[in-house]
Each structure stands twice: as C-alpha cells, then as structure tokens.
C-alpha positions in Angstrom: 6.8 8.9 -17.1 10.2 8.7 -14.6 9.8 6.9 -11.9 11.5 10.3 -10.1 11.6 13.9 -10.1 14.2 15.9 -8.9 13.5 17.6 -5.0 14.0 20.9 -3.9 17.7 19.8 -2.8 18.3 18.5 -6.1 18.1 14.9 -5.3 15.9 12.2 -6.5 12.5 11.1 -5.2 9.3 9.2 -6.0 7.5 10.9 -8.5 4.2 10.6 -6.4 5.5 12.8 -3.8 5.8 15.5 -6.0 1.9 15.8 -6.8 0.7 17.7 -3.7 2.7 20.3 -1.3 1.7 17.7 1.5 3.4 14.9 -0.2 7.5 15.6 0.1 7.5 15.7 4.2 5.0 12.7 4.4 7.7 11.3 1.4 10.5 12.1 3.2 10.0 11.4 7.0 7.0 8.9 7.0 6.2 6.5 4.4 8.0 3.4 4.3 9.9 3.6 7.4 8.8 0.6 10.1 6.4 1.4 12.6 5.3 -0.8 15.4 3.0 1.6 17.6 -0.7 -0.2 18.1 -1.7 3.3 18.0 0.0 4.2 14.7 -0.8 1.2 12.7 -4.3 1.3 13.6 -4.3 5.4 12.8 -3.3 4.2 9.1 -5.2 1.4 8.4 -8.2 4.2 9.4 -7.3 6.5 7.5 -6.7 4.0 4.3 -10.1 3.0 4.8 -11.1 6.9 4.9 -9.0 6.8 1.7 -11.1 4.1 -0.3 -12.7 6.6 -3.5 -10.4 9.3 -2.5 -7.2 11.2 -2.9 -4.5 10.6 0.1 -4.1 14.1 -0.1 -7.7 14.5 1.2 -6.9 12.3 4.0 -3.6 13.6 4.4 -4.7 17.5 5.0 -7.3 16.4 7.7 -5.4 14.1 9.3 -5.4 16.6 12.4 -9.1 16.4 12.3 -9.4 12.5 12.4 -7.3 12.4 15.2 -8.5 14.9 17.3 -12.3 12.9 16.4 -10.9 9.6 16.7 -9.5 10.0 20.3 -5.8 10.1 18.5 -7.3 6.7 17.1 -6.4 4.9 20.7 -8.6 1.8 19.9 -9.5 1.8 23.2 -11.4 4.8 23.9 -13.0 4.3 20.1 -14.0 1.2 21.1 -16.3 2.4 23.2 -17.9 5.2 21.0 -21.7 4.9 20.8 -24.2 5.0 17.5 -24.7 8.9 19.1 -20.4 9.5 18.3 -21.6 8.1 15.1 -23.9 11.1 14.5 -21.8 13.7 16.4 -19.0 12.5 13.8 -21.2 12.6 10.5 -22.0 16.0 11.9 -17.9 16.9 11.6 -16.4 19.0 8.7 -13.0 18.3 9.5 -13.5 14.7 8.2 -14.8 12.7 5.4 -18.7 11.8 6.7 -19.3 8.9 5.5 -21.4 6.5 7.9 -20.4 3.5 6.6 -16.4 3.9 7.3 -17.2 5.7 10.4 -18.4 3.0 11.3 -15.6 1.0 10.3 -13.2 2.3 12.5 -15.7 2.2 15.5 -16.0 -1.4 14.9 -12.2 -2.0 13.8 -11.3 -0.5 17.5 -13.4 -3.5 19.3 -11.7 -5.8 17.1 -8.0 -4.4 17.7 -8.8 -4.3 21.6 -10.4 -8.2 20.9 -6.7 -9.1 18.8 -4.7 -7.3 21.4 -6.0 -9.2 24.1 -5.4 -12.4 22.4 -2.3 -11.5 20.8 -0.4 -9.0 22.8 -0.1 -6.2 20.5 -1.3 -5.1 17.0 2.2 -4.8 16.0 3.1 -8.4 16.9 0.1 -9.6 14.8 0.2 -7.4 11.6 4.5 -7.8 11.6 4.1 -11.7 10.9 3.0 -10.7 7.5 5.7 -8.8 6.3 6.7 -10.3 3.3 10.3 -12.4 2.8 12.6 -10.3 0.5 12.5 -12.7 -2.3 8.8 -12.1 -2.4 9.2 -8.2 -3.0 8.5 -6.7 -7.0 10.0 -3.8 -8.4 9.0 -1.0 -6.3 5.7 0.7 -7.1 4.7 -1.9 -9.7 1.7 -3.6 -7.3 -1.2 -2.8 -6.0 -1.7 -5.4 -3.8 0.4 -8.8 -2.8 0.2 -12.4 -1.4 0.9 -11.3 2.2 -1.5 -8.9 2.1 -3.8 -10.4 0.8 -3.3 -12.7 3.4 -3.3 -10.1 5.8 -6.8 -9.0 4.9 -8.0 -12.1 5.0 -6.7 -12.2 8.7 -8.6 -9.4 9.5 -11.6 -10.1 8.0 -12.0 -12.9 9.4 -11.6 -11.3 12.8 -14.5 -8.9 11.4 -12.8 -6.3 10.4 -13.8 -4.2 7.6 -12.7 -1.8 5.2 -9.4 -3.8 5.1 -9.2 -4.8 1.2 -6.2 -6.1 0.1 -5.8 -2.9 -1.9 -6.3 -1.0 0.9 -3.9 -3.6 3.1 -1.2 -2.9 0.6 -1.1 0.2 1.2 -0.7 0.1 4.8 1.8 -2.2 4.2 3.9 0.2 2.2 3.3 3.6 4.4 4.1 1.4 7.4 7.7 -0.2 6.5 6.7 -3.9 6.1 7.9 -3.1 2.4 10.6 -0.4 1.6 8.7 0.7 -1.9 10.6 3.6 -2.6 12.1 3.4 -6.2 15.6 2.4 -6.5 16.9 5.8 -7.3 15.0 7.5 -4.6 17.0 9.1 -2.2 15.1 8.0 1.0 14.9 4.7 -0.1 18.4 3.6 1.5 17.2 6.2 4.6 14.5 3.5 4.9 16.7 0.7 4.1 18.4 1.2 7.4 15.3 2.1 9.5 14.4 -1.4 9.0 17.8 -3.2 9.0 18.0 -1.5 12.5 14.1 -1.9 13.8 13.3 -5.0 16.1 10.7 -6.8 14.9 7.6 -7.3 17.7 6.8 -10.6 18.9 
C-alpha cells in the first residue's frame, strides 16, 4: 500500500487521511502541528482514551459532544464533577458511555489540576518528553516509543489512567511533539515550520 494518496488539489497526503470525510481537515490543519494549550493537550489525551477499542473517526464526529459534556475539557471545572456527572454523562448519546473512561477523564482532571500546581502548566510537563530528532523512525512505522513510554509512565505514576503508551503515542503525534507525516506528504514541511517556529514551554 502507498504511504500517500493524491488530495482533492492533486497533492500528496497520508494515506490515513483519506479513509473518512472527517480525516483531510483534521489531516490538514490539526494533526502534527505543536500545541501547548493545557486545555488542548488534556482535550486529546481524553479523547485518545475515548479512542482505546474504537475508530478516531468515532471520536472525531462527536468531538462537539465531549466538549460541550466535558466543560470544553477545562480540567478545572471537570475536576470537580461528581459520581452524579458520572451518571448524567453515561446517560449522553452524543458520547461514547463507557463508565470506566468516564471516569478516566474525571479523575485525569484532578490529577492535571494536582501537576499544574506543581509544575506550572501541562504543557511545560508533557513538552520535556518530546523526543530528540535522532531518536525519531520513519514516519508512521511505530506505535509507541521510548519517550512515551516514558511519558506514560510519568503519568501513571501521578495516577493517571487510560494513558498507555499506545495511547501516549498518539497524543504525541496529533499534538506536534513528533512531525509523523510521511516524507512525501504535503503538510509535512507545513508542520516542519510550525515547530521550527513554536516556543517550547518551560
């Protein structure tokens, strides 16, 4: 299979993008350029947990939903949701009910707001991971990697859950720690300066 199909404009992309009508805008605008909004990066590592047994195109067309139930996933309002948000929330359509990773991100908020404190940002803490450019594979030929499986380490430590390395991988690549957009890919180089020009937090 090419690593590429050919877009709409007749230039390259990554051949996943081209598997869902969702995919080309998330493709094109989103994935792989460097965020480092607390809000953002905890949004995604949600929604990867949401993921876990699914399609990202489920999670991708009800992405709406789990923010408007998720308080636009500001930690610190979801940290404070109750076991009777729990039930409201299982009782919700617009999003994968599944008590266990509802629960997740209920708990994941507390422990953001606990990491914030003590750290200063999410951003800060997940950015020290970002792996050194000798480190990096061939694009889209992992599933996972030392940093983040350090990086889910980290966080479980911290008592996070639903943060595999599988799943921190991921989030590493939608996020811009990694540019993993094939070589031929026309937004690769789009991402390529997105980070040479993004500041770091620290």
């Amino acid at each position: 299979m090419s690593a590429t199909i050919t877009g709409s404009d007749g230039k390259l992309r990554c051949h996943w993008c081209g598997a869902a009508p969702e995919f080309p805008a998330y493709h094109d605008t989103e994935w792989g350029f460097p965020v480092d909004d607390d809000f953002r990066l905890f949004e995604k590592l949600s929604l990867e947990g949401f993921q876990s047994g699914l399609s990202w195109r489920t999670i991708l067309t009800k992405r709406q939903n789990f923010r408007a139930a998720f308080e636009g996933f500001d930690f610190n309002k979801v940290a404070a949701f109750t076991g009777d948000d729990v039930v409201r929330l299982l009782q919700n359509e617009g999003i994968v009910r599944h008590r266990g990773k509802i629960e997740a991100v209920v708990n994941n908020a507390r422990k953001a707001r606990e990491l914030v404190e003590r750290e200063g940002s999410l951003a800060a803490f997940i950015w020290r991971y970002e792996p050194a450019a000798k480190s990096l594979v061939e694009p889209q030929t992992a599933s996972a990697s030392a940093e983040s499986i350090s990086l889910s380490k980290a966080l479980k430590k911290q008592g996070w859950k639903f943060v595999g390395p599988t799943t921190v991988y991921a989030f590493m690549q939608a996020m811009g720690l990694i540019n993993d957009h094939v070589t031929d890919c026309v937004i690769r180089m789009k991402v390529e300066r997105a980070r040479k020009n993004f500041k770091r937090p620290g």
